[in-house]
N, C-alpha and C positions, 0 to 999 in steps of 0.2 A: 491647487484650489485658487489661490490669487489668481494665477494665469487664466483660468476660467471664469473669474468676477472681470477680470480687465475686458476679456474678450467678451461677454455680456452685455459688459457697460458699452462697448462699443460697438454692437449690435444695436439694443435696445437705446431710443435716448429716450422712452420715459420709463422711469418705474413701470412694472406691472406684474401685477398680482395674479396669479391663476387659481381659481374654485373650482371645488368640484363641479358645485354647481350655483345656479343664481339664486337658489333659497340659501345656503352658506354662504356667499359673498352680501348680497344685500346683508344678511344679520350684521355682520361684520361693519361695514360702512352706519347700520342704523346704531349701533352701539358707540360708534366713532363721534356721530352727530349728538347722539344721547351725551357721550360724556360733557362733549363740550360747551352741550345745554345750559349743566349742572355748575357747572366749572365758574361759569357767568353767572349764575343764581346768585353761587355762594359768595363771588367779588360785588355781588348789587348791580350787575351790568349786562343790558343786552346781546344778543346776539344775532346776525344778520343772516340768512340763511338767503342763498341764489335757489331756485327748484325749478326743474323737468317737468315734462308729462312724456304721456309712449307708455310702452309696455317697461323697457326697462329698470325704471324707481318705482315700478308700483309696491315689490315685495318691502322695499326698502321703508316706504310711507306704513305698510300693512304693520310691520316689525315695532316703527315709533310708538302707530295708534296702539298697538299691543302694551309697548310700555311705558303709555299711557294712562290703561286702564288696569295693568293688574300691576307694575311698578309703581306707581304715583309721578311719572312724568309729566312736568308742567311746562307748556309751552306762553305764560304767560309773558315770558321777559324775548322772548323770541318773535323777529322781523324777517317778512317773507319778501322775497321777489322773485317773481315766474319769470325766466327765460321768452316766452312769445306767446302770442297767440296769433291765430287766423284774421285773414281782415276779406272781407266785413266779416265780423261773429257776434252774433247775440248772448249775453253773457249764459244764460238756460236753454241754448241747443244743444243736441244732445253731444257733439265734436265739438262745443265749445270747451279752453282749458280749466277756464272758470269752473264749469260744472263737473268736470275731471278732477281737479283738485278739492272740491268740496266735499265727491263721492268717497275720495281714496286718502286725504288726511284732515281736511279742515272741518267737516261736518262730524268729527270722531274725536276733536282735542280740543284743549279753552287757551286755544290762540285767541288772543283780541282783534275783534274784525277790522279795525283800521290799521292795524298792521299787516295786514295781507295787501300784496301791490303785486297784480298782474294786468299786463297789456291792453289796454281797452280798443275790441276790437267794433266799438259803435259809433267812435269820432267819426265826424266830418272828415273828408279826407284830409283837407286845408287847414287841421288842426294837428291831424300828428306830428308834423315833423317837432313844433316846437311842444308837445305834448313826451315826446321821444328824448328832447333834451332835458328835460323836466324831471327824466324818469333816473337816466344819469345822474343827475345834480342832486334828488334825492338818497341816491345811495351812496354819492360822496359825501353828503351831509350827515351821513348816519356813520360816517366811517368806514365804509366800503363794506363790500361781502366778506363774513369770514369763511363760509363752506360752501361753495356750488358743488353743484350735482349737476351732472351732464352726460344725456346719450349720446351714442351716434349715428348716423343717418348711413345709409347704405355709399351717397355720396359724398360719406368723408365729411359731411357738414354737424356743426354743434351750435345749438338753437336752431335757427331757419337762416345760417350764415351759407349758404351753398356756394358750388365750387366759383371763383375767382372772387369770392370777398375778401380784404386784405384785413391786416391785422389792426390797421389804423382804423379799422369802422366803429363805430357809435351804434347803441340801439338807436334801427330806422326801422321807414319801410322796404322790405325786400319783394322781388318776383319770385316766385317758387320753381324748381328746376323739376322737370316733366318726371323725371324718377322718383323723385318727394311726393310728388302727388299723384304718382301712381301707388305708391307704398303705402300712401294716407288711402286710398280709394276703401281700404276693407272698414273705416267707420264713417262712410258716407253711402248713399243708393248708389250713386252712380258717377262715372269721372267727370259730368258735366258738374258735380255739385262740389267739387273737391275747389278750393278757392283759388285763384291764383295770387294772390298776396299773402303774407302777415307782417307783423310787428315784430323786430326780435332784438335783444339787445347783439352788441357789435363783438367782435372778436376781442378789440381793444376793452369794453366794458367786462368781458368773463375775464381776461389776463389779470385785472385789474384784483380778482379775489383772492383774499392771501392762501385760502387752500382750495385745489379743485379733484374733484372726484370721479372718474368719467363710470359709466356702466357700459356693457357689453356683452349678449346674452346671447349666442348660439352662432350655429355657422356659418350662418347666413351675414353674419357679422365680420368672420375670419378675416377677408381679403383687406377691408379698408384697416381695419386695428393693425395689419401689419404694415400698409402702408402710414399708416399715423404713428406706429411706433417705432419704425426702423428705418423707412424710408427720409429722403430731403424732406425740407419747410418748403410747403408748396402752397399758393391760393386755390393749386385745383382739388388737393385736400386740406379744406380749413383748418379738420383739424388738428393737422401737422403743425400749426403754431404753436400748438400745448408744448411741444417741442420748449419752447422760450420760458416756461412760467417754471419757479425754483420748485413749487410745491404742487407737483401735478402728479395726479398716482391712476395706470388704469385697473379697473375694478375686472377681470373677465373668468369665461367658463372655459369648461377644456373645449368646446366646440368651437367658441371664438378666436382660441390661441391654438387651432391645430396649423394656421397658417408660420404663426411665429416661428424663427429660425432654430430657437431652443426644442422645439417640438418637433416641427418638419423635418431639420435635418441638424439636431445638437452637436454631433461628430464636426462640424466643419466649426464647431465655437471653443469646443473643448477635448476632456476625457471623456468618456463615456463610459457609464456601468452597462456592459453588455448581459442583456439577457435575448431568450431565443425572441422575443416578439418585438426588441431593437434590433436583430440582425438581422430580421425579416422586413423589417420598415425600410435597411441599410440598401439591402440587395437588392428591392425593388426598387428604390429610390437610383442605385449607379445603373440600373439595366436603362430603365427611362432613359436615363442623363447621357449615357451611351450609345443608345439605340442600338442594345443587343439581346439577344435572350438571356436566361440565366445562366444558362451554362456554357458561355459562351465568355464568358468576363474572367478577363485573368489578373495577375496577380498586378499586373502593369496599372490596369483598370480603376483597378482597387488602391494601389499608391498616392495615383494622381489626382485623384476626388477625395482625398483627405476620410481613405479608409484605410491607411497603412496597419493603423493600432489591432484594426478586427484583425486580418490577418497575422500579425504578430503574436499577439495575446492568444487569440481563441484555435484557429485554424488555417491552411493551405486554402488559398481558395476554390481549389476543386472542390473540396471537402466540403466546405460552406456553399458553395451552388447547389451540390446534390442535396445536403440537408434542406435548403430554401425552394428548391425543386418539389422536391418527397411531399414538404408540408403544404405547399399551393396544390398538388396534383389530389395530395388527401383531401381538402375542401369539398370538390367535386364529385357530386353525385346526383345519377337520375331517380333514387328513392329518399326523398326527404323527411318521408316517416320508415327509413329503417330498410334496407334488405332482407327478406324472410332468408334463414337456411343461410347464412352468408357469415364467414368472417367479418368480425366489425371492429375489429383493433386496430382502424387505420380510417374506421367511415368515419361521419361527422355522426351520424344515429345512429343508436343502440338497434340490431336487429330486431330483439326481444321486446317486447310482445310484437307477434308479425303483425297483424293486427291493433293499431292504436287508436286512443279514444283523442280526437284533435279539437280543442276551440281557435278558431282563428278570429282575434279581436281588433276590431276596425273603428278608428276611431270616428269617422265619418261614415256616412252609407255607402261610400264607393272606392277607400281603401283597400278594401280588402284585393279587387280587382285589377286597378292600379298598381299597387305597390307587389302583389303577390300571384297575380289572377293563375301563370304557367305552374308556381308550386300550389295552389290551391287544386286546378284542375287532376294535376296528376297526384294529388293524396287521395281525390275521391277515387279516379281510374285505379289506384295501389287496392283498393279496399279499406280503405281508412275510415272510420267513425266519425265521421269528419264535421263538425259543428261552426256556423259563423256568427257571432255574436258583434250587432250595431251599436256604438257606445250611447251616441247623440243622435239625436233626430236628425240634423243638415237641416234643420228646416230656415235658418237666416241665407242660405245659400241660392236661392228659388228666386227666383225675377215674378216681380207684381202680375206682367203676363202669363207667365206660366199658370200662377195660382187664377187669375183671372178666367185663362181656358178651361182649367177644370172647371171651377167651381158651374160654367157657362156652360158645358157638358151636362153639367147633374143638374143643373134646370132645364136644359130640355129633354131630356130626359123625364125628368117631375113634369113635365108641362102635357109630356106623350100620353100620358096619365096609367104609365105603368106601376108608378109609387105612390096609389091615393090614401094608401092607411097615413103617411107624415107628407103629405103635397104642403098644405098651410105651411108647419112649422119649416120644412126645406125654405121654401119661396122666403118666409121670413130670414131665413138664415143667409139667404143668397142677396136677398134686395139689402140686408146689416153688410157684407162681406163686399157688394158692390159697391154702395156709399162711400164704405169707407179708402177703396183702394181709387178710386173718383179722383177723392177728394184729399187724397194721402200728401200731405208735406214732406219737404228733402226731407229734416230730419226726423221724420215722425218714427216711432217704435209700432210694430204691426200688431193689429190689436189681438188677443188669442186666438179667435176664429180664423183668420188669416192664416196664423203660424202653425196651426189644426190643420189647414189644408196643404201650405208649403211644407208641411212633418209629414205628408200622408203620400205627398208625391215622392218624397226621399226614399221613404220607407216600398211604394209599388216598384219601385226604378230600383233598391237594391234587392227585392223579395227576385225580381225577374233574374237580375245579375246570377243570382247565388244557385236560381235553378236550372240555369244555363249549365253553371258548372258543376250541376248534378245532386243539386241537394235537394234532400226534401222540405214541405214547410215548416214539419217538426224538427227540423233540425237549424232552423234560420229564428237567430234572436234579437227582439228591439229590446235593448234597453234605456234606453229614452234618460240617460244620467241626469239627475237633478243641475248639477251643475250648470249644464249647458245653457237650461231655458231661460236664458233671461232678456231674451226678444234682444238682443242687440248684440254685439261682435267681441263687446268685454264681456269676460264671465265670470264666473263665483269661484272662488275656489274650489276646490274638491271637497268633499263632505262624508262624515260617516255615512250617510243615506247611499251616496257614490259607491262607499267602496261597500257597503253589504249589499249593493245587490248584484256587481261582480261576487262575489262572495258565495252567494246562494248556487248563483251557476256554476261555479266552480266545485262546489260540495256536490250539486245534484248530478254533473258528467262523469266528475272526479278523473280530467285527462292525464292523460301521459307528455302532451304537449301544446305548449298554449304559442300561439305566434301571434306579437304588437308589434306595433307602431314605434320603434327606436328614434323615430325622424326626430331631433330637437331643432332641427332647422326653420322647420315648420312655422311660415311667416304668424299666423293665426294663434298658434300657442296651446290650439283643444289637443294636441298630438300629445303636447308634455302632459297635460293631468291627465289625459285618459292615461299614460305610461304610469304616473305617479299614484291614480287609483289602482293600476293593476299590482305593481308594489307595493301595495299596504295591503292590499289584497294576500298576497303570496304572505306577506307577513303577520299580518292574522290567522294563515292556516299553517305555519312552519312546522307544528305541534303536527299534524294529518299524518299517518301514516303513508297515506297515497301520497302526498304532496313531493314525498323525498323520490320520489320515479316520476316526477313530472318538469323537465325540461322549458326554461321558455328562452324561443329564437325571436329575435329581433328583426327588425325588416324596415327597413326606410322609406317616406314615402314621395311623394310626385317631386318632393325640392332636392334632395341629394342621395348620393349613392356611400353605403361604405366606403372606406378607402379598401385595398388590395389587400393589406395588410394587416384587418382587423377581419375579415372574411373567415369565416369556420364553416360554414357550409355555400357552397355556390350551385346551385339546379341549372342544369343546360336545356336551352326551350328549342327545340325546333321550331321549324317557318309557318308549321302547321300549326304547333300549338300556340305560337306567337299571335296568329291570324285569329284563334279560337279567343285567347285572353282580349284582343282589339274588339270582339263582337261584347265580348260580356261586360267591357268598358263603355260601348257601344248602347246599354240597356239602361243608362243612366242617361238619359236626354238631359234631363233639366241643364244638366255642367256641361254641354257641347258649345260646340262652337266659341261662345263667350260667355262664363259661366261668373257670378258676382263678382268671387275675389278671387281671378287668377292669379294673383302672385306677381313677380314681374317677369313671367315667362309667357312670352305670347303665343306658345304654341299650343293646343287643345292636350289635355291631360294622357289617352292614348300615346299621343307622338313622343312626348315628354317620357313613356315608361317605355314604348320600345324603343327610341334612341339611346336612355338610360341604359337598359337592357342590352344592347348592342355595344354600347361602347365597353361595359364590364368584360363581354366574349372577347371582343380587340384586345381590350389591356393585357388579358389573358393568354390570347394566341398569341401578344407583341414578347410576353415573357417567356415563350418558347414550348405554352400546353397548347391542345389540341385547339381545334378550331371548330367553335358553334356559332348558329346564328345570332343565343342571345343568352345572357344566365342571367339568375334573380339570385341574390345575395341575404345570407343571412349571418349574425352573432350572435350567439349563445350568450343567456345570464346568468353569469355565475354568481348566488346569493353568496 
């Protein structure tokens, strides 16, 4: 065990934590901040708090306001400083941080307003710099920060320090690096309005806090948290500096630390407790590293990549190939609801019932298609029951023109004068709906008539998709989740309202197999709570008799793919049906070509699922199974 702490420590040089997930990790840090609130009450003395904005510290702010109001949390002895804001930012746009923090902690607690100090992004420009030193000189005046909170940026940056800022900076003004502000684009209209400046304090000014806290929440996070936490001190990831501060700890999920070396590949730091779904991680991992198939790796193979111990302890390495062989070859199959008539002690689905009743739940209008379109098509071709149910409308995803040509359609239309019984009320509704999109501001919120028409085109564009791929109408469900609507790109948490009317649908199909949205990569985050409505879901009907013959497969969507070795079921697509799922992806116009929030993948959502697609059948044939054009991957939840 020592031997295993040394070699950690010399892996890892920061602390870090792994949660299950970021509702446990945030409680944890909010409880950390809580105590030390308290701590300072009871001595009569403040305390200085550094804070974030992002996605990341929201649950963590959510957790405080919570024990605020039913603890008696008082943040009256408590001194805030925001990390950055945008430049220029109006303090009440809707991206401004000002109005971010006010939504998610300040407008909830009886913090004293002259104790809140965030970045003013309305100076003159010829005033920040010494506006910037100002800002510094205050928090040394107060005694420094005692606890920052800090994201980080896909470019390794903490604040708005991007790659080659040094350690010796001050809060200034920065330019913003084209990845930042491609990442920022999903809370703005469009990349013309994303800023290219802000304010942020300096690397030197966060070291400067006696404890620092970083967050890191899914896997789109992975690659930089390991280069910040294992890798050199480098400016081209700031913040590898953290590196240098005594009391720096990272906060992350298991998706963010699937990169870390303890996770990826443990064996090369320590002992290992081998069970079959580590030696399955083990043997794909040397076949990669080797460039051989599985059963092609000998015992040599296995010495010299620091897997002596598996073959010691457990087995020959024939023995272990065939076993890792058997269990990748089982994954695959062309019936994903089940083989009729067919031994299943070796498939991924139960044969039984030949015949199954399926909801396939999508957390956007065009998930489904995307992430699953070849297993969708072939449950309905099986004879499958097969139901798809839309969580959210998509309606923030729609560009002003698109809603624009409709609504420009259904006036003349009304103008033909084939609509005279509602001509007046249309026309009014069309001349409200034009005004406004006119006349619409960067940051304006779209007013509901708008969001009525961009919800209406999501909803025609996936009604089309889904009877492409042979469903009836009765069988295509919007349910339009409360959560979602809140006209802008942040959303509500999930709600009783959310999950009972998953809930209802669930009672009234009563399936045998439900297939979500596993993606927690998902830059946007409606991926996680539709997942997390469908789990409270399952969990209010645990009781069901049906519910215990109801399976749910997981399925990834446009941003990553399983790994190899978390796969329970793999569906093989021919070129045919590859081309058939491109058409039905195809029936979503609005998201072509350049679709709001692509992500930072500039390829059109199609190309993105059959390259995805394609590369899972390579990995496949590289590890010595058969060779298809494409497979669509899935994991079992086991409650």
């Amino acid at each position: 065990m020592d031997f295993l702490k040394y070699q950690l420590k010399s892996v890892e040089k920061i602390p870090t934590k792994v949660w299950a997930d970021a509702r446990e990790g945030s409680k944890h840090v909010a409880q950390t901040i809580a105590l030390s609130i308290r701590q300072r009450q009871q001595e009569g003395e403040h305390i200085v708090l550094g804070l974030a904005t992002g996605s990341s510290p929201i649950q963590v702010y959510q957790e405080l306001v919570r024990m605020h109001k039913e603890e008696g949390l008082s943040f009256k002895n408590v001194i805030t400083f925001n990390l950055d804001e945008y430049y220029p930012m109006k303090p009440d746009a809707q991206q401004s941080y000002v109005r971010f923090m006010r939504e998610y902690l300040f407008d909830h607690i009886d913090i004293k307003k002259e104790n809140i100090h965030i970045p003013d992004g309305t100076l003159p420009i010829e005033q920040v710099e010494e506006y910037c030193r100002q800002y510094d000189k205050k928090i040394e005046l107060l005694g420094g920060i005692d606890i920052q909170l800090l994201g980080i940026g896909r470019t390794g940056h903490i604040g708005f320090n991007e790659p080659g800022s040094w350690d010796t900076s001050d809060t200034r003004m920065v330019r913003l690096d084209a990845l930042t502000r491609r990442d920022a684009l999903k809370d703005f209209p469009s990349e013309e309005d994303v800023p290219y400046r802000a304010m942020t304090m300096g690397i030197r000014s966060i070291l400067r806090a006696k404890a620092i806290h970083l967050l890191a929440w899914g896997q789109h996070k992975a690659e930089v948290v390991k280069k910040a936490v294992e890798d050199e001190i480098t400016p081209s990831i700031p913040s590898s500096f953290l590196q240098k501060h005594p009391n720096t700890r990272f906060h992350v999920d298991t998706g963010a630390a699937e990169n870390l070396t303890k996770y990826e590949s443990p064996w090369l730091i320590g002992i290992c407790n081998w069970d079959d779904d580590l030696i399955c991680k083990a043997v794909i991992w040397l076949s990669q590293k080797v460039g051989k198939p599985i059963l092609k790796l000998t015992s040599e193979d296995y010495n010299e990549h620091g897997l002596s111990d598996l073959t010691l302890e457990y087995a020959a390495a024939y023995e272990i190939n065939i076993k890792i062989f058997n269990r990748l070859q089982h994954t695959i199959t062309g019936w994903p609801g089940g083989k009729p008539n067919a031994d299943d002690s070796t498939r991924p689905e139960r044969a039984k019932p030949a015949k199954k009743r399926v909801i396939i739940f999508s957390p956007h209008p065009d998930d489904d298609v995307i992430s699953m379109g070849g297993t969708f098509l072939r449950l309905v071709e099986q004879g499958h029951d097969v139901h798809v149910a839309y969580q959210t409308s998509g309606n923030i995803a729609v560009h002003d023109y698109d809603a624009l040509r409709f609504v420009e359609f259904l006036q003349e239309y009304n103008d033909s004068g084939a609509n005279n019984g509602f001509k007046d009320e249309l026309d009014k509704k069309y001349k409200k709906i034009l005004k406004f999109l006119n006349n619409k501001k960067s940051d304006e919120m779209d007013i509901a008539d708008v969001r009525s028409v961009k919800g209406l085109i999501r909803r025609g564009e996936a009604r089309a998709g889904a009877r492409y791929c042979g469903l009836d109408d009765d069988h295509i469900h919007f349910l339009d989740l409360p959560f979602y609507e809140t006209g802008r790109t942040r959303k509500n948490p999930v709600g009783e309202d959310d999950v009972k009317i998953i809930v209802d649908l669930m009672e009234k199909i009563k399936p045998h197999q439900v297939f979500a949205a596993g993606d927690l990569a998902d830059p946007h985050g409606t991926h996680r709570v539709c997942l997390d409505a469908i789990f409270m879901s399952f969990e209010k009907l645990k009781e069901e008799s049906w519910i215990k013959d109801c399976w749910l497969w997981l399925y990834r969507g446009a941003w990553h793919e399983w790994s190899t070795h978390e796969i329970e079921m793999a569906v093989p697509i021919s070129p045919e049906q590859l081309l058939k799922k491109r058409r039905a992806i195809f029936m979503h116009q609005s998201q072509k070509d350049r679709p709001p929030f692509p992500g930072n993948d500039e390829r059109e959502f199609w190309q993105r699922a059959e390259d995805r697609n394609r590369e899972s059948a390579h990995i496949y044939r590289k590890l010595g199974l058969a060779e298809y054009e494409a497979i669509e991957a899935f994991r079992r939840w086991k409650f």
